[in-house]
Backbone as numpy.savetxt, mean C-alpha at the origin, in Angstrom:
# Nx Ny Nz CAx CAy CAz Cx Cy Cz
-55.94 -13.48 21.91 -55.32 -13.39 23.23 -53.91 -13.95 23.17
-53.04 -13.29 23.72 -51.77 -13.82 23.76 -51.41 -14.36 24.91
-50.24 -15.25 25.10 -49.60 -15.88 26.67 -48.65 -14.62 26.64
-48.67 -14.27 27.99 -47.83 -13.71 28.45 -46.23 -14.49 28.73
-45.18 -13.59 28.30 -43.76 -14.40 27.83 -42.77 -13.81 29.01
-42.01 -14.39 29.87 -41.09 -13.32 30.57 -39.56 -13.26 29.80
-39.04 -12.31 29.39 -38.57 -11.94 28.42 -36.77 -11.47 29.51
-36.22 -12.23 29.80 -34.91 -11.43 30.06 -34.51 -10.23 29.81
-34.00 -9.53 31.06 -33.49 -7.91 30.66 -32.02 -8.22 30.43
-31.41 -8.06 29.14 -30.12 -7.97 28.78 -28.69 -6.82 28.90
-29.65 -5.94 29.92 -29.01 -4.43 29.90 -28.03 -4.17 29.21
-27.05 -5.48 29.95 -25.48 -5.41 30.46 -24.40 -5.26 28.94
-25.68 -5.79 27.80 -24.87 -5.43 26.77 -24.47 -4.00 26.41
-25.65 -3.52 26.96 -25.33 -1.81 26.84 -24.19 -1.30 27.17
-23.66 -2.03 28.36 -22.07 -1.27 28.75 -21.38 -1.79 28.17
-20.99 -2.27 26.60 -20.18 -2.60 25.84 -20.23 -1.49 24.96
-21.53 -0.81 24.29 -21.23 0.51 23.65 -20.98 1.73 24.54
-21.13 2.07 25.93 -20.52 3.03 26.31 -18.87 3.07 26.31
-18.11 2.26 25.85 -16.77 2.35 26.22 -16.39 2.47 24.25
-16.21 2.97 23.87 -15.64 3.56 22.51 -14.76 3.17 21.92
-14.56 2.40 20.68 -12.92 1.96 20.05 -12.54 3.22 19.24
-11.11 3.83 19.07 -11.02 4.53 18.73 -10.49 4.18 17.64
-10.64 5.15 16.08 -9.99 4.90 14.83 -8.39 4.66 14.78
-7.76 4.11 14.22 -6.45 3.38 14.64 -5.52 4.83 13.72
-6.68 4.77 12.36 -6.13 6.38 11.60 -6.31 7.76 11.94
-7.75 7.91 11.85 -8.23 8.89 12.23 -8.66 9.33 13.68
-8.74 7.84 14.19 -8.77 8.35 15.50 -10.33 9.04 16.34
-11.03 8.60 15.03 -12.39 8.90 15.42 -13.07 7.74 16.44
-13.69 8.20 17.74 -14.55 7.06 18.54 -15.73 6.51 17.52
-16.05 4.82 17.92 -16.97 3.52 17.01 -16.87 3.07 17.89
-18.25 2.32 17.70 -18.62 1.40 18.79 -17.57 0.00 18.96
-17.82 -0.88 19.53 -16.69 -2.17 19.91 -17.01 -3.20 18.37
-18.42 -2.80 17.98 -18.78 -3.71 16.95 -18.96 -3.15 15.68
-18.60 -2.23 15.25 -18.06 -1.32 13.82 -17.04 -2.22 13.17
-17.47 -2.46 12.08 -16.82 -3.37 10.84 -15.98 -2.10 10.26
-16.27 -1.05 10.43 -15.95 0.25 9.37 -15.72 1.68 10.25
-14.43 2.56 10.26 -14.83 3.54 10.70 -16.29 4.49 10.14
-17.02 5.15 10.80 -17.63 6.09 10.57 -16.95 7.16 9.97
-16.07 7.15 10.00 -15.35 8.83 9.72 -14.76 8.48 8.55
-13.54 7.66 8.50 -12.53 7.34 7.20 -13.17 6.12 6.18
-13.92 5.27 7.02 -14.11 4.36 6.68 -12.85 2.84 6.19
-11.97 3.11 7.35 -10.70 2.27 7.76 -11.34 1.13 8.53
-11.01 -0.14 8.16 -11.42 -1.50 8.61 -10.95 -1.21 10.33
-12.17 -1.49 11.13 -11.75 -1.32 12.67 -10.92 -2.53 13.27
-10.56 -3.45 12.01 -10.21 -4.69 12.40 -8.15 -4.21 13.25
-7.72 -3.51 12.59 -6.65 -2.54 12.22 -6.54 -2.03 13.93
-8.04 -1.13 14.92 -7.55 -0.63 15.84 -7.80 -2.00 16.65
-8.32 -2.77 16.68 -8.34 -4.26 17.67 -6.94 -4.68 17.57
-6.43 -4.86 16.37 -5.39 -5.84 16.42 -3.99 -4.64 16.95
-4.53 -3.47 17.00 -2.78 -2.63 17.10 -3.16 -3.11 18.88
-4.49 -2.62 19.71 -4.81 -2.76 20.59 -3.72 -3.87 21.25
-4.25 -5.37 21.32 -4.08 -6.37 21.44 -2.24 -6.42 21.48
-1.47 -5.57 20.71 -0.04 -5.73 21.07 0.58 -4.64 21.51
1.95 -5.18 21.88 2.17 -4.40 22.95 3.32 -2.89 21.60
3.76 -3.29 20.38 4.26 -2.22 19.99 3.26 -1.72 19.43
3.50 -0.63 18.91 2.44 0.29 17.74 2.86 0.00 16.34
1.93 -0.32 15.28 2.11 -0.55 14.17 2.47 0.70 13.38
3.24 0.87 12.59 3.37 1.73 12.09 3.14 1.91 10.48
2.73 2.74 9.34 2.27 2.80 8.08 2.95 3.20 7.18
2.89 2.05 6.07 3.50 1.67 5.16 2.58 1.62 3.53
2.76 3.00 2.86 2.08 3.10 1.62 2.67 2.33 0.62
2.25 2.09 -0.14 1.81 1.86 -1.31 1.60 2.09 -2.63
1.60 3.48 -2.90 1.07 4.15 -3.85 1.75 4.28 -5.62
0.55 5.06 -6.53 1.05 4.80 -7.80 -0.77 4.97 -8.53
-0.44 5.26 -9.73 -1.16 5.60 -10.54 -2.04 3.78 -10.78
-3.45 3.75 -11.53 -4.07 2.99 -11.78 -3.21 2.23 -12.46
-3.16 0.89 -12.58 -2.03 0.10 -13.61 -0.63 0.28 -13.47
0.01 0.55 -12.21 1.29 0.63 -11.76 1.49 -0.72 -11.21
0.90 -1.61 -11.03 0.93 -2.87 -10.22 0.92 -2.63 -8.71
0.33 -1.88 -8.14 0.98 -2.14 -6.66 0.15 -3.22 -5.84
-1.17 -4.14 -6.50 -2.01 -5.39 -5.88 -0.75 -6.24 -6.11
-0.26 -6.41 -7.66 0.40 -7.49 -7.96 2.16 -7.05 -6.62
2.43 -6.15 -6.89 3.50 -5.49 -6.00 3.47 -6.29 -4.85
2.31 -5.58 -4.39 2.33 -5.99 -2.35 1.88 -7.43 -2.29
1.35 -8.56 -3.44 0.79 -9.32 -3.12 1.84 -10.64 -3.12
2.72 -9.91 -4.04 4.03 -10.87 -4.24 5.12 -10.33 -3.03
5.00 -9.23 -2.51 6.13 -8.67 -1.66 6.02 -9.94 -0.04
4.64 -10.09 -0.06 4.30 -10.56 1.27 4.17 -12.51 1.02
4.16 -12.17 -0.46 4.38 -14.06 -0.83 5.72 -14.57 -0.38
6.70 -13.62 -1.14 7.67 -13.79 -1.25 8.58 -13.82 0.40
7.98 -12.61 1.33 8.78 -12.29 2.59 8.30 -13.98 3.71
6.82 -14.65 3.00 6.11 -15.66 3.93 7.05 -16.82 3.82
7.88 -16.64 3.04 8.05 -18.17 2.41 9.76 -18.07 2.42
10.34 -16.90 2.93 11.51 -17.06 3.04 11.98 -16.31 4.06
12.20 -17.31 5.25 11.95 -16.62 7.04 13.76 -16.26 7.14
14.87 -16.61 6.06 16.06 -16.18 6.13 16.25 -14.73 6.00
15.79 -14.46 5.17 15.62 -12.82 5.11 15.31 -12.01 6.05
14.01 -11.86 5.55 13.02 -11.17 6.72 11.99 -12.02 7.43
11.54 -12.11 8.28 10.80 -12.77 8.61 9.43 -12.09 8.81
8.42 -12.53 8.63 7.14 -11.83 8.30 5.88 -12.56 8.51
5.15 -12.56 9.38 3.69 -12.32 10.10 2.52 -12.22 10.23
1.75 -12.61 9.60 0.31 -11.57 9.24 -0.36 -11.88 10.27
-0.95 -10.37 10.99 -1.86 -10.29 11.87 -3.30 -10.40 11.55
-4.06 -11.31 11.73 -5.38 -11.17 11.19 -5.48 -11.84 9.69
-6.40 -12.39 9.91 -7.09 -13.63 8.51 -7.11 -12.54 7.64
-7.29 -11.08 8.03 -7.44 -10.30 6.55 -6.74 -9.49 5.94
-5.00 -10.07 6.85 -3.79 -9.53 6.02 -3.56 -10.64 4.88
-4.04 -12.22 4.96 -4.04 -13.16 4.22 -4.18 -12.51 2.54
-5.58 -11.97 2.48 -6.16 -11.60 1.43 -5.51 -11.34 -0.15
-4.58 -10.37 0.79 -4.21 -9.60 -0.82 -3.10 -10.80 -1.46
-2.11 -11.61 -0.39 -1.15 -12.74 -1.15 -2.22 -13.69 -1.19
-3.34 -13.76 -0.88 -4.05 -14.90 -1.63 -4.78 -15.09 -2.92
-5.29 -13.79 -3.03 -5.91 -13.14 -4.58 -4.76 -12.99 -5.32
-3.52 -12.60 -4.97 -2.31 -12.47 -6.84 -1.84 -13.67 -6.37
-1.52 -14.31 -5.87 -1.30 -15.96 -6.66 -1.86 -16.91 -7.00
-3.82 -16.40 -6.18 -4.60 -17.14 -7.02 -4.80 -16.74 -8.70
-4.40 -15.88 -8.96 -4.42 -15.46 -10.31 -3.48 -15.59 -11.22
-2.21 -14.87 -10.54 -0.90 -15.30 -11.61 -0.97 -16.58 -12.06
-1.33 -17.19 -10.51 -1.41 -19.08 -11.23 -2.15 -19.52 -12.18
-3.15 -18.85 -12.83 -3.86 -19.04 -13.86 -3.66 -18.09 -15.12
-2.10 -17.55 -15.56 -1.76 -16.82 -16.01 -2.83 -15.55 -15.97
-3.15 -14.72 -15.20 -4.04 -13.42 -15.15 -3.62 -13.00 -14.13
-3.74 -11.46 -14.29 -3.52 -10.39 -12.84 -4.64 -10.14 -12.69
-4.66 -9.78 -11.29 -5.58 -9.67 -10.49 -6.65 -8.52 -10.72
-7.87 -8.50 -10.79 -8.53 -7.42 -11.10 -8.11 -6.05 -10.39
-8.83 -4.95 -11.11 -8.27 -3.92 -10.86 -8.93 -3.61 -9.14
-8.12 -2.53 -8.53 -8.59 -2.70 -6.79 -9.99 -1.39 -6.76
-10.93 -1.92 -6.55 -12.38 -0.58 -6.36 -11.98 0.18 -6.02
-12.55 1.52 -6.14 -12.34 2.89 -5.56 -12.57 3.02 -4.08
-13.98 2.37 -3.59 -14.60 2.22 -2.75 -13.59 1.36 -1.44
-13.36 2.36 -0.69 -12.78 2.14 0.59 -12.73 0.44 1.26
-14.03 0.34 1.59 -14.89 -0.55 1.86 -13.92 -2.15 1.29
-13.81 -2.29 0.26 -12.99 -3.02 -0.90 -12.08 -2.99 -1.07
-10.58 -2.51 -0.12 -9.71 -2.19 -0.41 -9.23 -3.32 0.54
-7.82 -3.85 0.15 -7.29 -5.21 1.15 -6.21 -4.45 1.71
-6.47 -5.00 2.94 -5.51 -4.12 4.32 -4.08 -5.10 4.93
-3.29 -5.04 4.91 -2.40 -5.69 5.56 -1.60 -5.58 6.89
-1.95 -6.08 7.77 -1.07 -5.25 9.22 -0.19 -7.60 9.61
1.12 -6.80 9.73 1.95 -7.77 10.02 2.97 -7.05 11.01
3.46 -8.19 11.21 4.92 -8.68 12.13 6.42 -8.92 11.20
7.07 -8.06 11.20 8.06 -8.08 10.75 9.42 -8.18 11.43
9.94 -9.45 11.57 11.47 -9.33 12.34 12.57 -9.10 11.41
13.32 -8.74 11.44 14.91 -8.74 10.73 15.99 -9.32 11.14
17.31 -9.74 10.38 17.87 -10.20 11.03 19.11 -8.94 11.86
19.15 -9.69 13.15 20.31 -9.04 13.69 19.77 -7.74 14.34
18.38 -7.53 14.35 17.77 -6.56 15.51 16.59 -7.22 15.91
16.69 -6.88 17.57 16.29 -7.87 18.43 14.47 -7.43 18.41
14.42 -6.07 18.25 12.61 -5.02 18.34 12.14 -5.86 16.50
10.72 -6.67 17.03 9.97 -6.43 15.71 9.61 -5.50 15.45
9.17 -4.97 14.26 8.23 -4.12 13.91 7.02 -4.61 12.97
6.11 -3.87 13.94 4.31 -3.81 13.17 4.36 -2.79 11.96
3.53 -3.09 11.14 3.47 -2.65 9.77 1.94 -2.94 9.22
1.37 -1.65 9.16 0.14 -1.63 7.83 0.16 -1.11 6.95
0.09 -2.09 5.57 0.27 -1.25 4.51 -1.23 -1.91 3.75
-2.54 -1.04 3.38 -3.45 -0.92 2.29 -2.56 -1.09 0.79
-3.64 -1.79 0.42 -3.71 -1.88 -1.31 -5.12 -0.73 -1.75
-4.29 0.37 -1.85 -5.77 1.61 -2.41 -5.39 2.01 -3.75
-6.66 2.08 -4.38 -7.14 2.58 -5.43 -6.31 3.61 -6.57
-5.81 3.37 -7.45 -5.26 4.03 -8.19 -6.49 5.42 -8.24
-7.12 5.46 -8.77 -8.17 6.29 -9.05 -8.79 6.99 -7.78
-8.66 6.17 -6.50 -8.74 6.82 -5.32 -7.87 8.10 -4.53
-6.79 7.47 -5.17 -5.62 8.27 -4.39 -5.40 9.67 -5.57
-5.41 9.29 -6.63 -5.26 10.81 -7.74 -6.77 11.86 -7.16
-8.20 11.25 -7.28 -9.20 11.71 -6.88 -8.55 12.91 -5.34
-8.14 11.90 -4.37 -7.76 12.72 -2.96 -6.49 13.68 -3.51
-5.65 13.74 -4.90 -4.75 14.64 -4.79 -4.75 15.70 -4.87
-5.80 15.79 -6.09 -7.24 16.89 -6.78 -7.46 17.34 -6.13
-8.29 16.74 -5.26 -9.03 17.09 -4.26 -9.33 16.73 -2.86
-8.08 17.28 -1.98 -8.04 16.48 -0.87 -8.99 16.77 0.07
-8.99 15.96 0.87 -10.27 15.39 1.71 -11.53 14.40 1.22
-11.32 14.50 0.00 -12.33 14.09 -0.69 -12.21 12.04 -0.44
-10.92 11.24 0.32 -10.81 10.46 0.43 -10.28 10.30 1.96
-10.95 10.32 3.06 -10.49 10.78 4.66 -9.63 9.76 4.66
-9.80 8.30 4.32 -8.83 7.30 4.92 -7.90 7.23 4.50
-7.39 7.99 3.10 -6.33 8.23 2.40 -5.22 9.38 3.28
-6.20 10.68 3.26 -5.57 11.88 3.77 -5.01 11.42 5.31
-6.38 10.77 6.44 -5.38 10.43 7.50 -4.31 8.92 7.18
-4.45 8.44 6.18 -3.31 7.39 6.49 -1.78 8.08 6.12
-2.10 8.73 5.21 -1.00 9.56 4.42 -0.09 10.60 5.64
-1.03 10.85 6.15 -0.88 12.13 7.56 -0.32 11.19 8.33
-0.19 10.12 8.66 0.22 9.52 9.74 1.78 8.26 9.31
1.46 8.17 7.57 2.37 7.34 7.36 3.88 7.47 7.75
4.98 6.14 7.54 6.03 6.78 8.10 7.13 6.76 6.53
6.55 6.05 5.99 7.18 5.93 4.09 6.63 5.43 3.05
6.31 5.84 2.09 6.12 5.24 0.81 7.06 4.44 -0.07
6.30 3.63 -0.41 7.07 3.09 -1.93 5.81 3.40 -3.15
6.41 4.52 -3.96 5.63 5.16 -4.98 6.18 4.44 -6.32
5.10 3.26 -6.88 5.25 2.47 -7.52 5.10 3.14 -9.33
6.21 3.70 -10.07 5.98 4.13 -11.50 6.13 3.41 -12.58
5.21 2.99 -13.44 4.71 2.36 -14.88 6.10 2.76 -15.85
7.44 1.76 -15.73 8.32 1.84 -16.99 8.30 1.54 -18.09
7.56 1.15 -18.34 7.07 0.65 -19.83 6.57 1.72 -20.63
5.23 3.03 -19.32 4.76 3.79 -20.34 5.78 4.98 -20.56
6.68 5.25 -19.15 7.61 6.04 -19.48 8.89 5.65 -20.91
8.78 5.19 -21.24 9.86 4.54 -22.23 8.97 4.71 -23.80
8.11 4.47 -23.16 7.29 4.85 -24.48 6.70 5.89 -24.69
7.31 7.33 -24.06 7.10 8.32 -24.15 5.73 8.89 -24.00
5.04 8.22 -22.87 3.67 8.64 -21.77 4.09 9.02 -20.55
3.87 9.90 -20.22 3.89 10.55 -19.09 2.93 11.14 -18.38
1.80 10.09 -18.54 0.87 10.22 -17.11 1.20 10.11 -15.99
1.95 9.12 -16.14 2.77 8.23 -14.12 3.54 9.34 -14.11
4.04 9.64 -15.04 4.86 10.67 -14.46 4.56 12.31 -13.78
3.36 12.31 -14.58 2.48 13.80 -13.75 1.93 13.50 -12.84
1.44 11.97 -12.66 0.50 11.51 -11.49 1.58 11.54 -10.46
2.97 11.04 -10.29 3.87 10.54 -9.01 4.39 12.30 -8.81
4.74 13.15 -9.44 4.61 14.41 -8.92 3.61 14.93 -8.67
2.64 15.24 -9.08 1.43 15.35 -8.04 1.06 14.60 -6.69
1.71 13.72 -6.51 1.32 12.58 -5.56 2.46 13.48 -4.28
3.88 13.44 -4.81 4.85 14.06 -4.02 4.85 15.14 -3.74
4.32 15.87 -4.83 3.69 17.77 -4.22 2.79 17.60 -2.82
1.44 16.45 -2.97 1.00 16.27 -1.88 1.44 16.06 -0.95
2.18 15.10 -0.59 2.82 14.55 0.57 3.94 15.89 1.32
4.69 16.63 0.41 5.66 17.23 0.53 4.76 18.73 1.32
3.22 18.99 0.74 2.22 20.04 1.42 1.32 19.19 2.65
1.81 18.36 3.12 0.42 17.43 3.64 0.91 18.09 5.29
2.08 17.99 5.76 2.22 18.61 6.97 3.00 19.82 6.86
2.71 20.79 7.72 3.23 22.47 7.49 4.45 22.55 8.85
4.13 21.39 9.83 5.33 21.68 10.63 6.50 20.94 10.66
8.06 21.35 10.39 9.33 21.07 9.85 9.27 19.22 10.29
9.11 19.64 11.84 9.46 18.53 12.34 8.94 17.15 12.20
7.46 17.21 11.73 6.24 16.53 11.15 6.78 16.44 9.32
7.36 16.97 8.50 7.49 16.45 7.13 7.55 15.87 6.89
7.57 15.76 5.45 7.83 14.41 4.29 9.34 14.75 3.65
10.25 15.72 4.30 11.54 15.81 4.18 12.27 14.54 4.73
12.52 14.43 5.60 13.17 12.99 6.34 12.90 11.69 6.37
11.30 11.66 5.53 10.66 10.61 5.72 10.97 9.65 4.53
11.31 8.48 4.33 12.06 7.62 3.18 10.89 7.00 2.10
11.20 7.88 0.66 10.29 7.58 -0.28 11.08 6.66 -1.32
10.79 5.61 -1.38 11.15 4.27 -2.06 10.43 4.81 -3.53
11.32 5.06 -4.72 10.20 5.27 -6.06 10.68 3.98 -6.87
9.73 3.20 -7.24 9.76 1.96 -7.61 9.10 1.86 -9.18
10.27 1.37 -10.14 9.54 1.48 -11.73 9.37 0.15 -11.99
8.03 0.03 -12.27 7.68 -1.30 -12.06 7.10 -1.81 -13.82
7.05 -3.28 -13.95 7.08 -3.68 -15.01 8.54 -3.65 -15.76
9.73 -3.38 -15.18 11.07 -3.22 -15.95 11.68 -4.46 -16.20
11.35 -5.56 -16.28 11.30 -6.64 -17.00 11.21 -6.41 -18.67
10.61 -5.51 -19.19 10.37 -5.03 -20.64 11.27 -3.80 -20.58
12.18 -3.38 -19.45 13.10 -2.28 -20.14 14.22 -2.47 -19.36
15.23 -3.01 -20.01 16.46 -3.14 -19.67 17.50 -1.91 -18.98
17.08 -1.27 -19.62 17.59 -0.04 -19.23 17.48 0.42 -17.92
16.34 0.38 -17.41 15.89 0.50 -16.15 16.51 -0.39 -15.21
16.44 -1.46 -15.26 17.01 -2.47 -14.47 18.17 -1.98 -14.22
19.31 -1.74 -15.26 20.75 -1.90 -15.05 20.92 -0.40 -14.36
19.77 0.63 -14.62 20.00 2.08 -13.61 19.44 2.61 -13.67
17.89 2.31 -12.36 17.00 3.22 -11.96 17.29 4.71 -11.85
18.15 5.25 -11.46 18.50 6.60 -11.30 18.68 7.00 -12.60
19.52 6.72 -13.24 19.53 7.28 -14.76 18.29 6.96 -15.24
17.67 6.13 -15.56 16.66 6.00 -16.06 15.34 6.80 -15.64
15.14 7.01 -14.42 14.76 8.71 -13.74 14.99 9.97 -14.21
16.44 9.66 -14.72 17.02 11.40 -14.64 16.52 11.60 -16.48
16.69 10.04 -17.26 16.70 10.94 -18.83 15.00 10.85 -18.89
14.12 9.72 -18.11 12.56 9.57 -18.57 11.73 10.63 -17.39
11.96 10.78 -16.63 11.17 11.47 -15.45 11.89 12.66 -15.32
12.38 13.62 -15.71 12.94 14.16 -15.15 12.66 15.20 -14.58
11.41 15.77 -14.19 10.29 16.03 -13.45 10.26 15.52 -12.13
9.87 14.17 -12.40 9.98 13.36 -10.95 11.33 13.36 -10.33
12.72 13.11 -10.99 13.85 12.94 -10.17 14.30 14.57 -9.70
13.97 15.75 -10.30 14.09 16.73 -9.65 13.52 16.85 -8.63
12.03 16.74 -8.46 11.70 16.87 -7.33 11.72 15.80 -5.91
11.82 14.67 -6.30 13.02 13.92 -5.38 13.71 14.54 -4.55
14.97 15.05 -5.31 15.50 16.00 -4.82 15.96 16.62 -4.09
14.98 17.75 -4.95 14.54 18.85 -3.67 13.82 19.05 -2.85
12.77 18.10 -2.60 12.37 17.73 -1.58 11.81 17.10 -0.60
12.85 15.65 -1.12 12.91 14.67 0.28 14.26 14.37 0.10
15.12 14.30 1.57 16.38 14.24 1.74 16.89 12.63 1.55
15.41 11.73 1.97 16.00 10.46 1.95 14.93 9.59 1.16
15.47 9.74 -0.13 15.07 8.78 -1.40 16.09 8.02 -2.44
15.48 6.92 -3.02 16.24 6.22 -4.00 15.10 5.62 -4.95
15.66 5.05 -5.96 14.98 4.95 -6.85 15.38 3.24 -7.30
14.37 2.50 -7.50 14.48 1.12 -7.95 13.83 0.65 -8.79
13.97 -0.40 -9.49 13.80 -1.19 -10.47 12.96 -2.61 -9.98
11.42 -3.17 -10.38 11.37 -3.95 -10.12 10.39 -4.93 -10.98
10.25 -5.90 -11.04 9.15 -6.70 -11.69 9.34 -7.91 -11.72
7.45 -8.71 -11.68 7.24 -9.57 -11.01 7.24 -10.86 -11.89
6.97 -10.51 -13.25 7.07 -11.68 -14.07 8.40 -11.21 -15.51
8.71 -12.77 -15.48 9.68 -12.96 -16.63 9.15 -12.51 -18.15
8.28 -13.09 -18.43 7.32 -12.83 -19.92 6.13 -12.38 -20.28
5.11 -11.34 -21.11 3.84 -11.25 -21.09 3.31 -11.31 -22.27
2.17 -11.66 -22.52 1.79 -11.49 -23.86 0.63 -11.07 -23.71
-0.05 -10.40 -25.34 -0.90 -9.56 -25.34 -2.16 -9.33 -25.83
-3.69 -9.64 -25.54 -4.40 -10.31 -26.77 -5.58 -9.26 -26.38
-6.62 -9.13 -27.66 -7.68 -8.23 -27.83 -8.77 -8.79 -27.31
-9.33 -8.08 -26.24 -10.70 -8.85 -25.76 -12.00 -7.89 -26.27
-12.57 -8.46 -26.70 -13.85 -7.56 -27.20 -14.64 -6.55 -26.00
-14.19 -7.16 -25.15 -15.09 -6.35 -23.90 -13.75 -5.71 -23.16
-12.75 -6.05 -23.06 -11.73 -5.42 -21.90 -10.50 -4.75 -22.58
-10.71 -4.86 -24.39 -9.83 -4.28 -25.13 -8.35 -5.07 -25.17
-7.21 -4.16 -25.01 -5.84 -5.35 -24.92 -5.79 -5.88 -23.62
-5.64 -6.71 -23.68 -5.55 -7.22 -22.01 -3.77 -8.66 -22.04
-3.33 -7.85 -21.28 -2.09 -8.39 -20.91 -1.71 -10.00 -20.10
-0.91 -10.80 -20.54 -1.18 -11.94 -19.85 0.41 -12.02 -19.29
0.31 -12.96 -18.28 1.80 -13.04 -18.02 1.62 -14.45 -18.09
3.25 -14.77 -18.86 3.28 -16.53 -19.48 4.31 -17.16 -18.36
5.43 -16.08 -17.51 5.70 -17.00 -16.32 6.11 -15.93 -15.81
6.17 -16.30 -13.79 6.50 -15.78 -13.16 8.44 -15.62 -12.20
9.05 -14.82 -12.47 10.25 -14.36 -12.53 10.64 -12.92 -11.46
10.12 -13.03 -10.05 10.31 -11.75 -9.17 11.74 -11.28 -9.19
11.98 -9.90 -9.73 13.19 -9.18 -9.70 12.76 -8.14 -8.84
13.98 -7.60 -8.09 13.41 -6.13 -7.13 12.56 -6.20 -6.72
12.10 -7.01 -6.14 10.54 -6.80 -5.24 11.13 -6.64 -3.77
11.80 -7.11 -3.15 11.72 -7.17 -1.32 13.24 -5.81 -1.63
14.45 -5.67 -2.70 15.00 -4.58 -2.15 14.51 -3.34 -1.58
13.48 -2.83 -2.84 12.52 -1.69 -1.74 12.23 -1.33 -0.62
11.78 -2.60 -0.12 11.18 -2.71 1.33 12.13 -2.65 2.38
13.13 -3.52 1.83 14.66 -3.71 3.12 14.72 -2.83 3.56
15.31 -1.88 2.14 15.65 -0.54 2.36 14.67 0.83 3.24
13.42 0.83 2.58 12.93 1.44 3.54 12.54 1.35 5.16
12.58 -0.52 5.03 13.16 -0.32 6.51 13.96 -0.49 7.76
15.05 0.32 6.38 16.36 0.30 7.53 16.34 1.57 7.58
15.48 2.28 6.74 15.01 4.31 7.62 14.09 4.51 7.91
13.07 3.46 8.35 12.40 3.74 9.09 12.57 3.10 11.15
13.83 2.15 10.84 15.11 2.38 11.86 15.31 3.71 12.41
16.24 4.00 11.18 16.81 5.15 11.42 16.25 6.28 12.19
């Protein structure tokens, strides 16, 4: 026999899922308590926090072949912008823009880069900040993901095959397309078939004029040029004699691009691991070209 229990009717929670958060990317309706879109699978943390202010954030890629650096890239870009409010001044919205500058300097500091970033959406570190400048009075909001080398070639193949990629890409307002100088110099040209394939995409991703990736400012960034001098003293030449694939299509078709030089450590060295093969160490840290990129792209995304 049991006691009978009187049990509160809680209805009222119910009218918290009739009212819908919408995907901040895709734009798909989730409930108020979705960790994850359903559709893209984009952190819903992203449409709360654009919610909550009064401008609209706007999107800021990332991109580059597996082993281009863009964890170590963005993780030092946002170290570097936190810690020096003369420049730019910079923001992070949400404990889980923290992430990605907390993982590469927990690592560099122990001479190691940061593991490689999962394929899996889910695992990918998101950044949405506050960015002021000097001498204009409007901040600007900014999300830029750390995604998947292997994610983003997978969606180039075969698009759709990565929704949170295709709508972030669809909605972004510039890239900084991060290319491996070291392997170009050493006469590999994967990065280099991968970043034209990447720009064929972007350049087919919208069909109407006014919507392109013509006007839109693609930052191409050769990273690791700490080991090639050459690069440093002239990204553009160094484009035109190693890529020259990529700097044609530059080009012809996006009106507003440049090409830079950047890297994050002074020295590396190089040792055989039985399980991870050569694995690269960096012996100190030395940021060159890291925040010009960014300035620049956004003084056209001003524009």
């Amino acid at each position: 026999m049991t006691k009978s229990v009187i049990q509160p009717l809680e209805s009222y929670r119910l009218a918290q899922y009739a009212v819908p958060v919408s995907c901040y990317l895709c734009e798909t309706e989730n409930t108020f308590d979705a960790e994850l879109c359903t559709h893209c699978q984009a952190p819903m943390a992203l449409a709360h926090q654009a919610k909550s202010q009064k401008i609209s954030p706007r999107l800021i890629g990332a991109l580059g072949a597996s082993g281009a650096g863009k964890t170590v890239y963005l993780g030092m870009l946002m170290d570097m912008l936190s810690r020096n409010p003369k420049r730019l001044r910079i923001m992070a919205r949400g404990a889980f823009s923290i992430t990605l500058q907390q993982t590469t300097t927990h690592w560099l500091s122990r001479c190691r880069f940061p593991d490689k970033t999962a394929s899996e959406p889910d695992r990918w570190n998101w950044v949405h900040c506050q960015v002021r400048r000097p001498k204009v009075r409007q901040p600007m909001e900014l999300i830029m993901p750390d995604m998947a080398g292997e994610a983003i070639l997978e969606e180039v193949d075969h698009p759709h095959t990565y929704r949170v990629i295709h709508s972030f890409l669809k909605k972004c307002s510039g890239v900084l397309v991060l290319v491996d100088a070291v392997e170009l110099m050493r006469g590999r040209h994967d990065h280099d078939y991968f970043t034209m394939k990447l720009l064929s995409y972007l350049a087919e991703l919208n069909v109407d004029p006014k919507q392109s990736w013509r006007k839109r400012p693609v930052a191409i960034v050769f990273t690791k040029a700490d080991q090639c001098d050459e690069c440093l003293d002239d990204p553009n030449g160094f484009a035109q004699s190693h890529a020259t694939g990529l700097w044609q299509q530059c080009h012809e078709r996006f009106d507003n691009h440049r090409f830079f030089a950047a890297s994050v450590t002074g020295a590396c060295a190089n040792y055989d691991n039985p399980r991870e093969g050569r694995v690269s160490v960096p012996l100190r840290i030395e940021p060159r070209g890291i925040v010009e990129p960014f300035e620049w792209l956004l003084e056209g995304l001003g524009k």
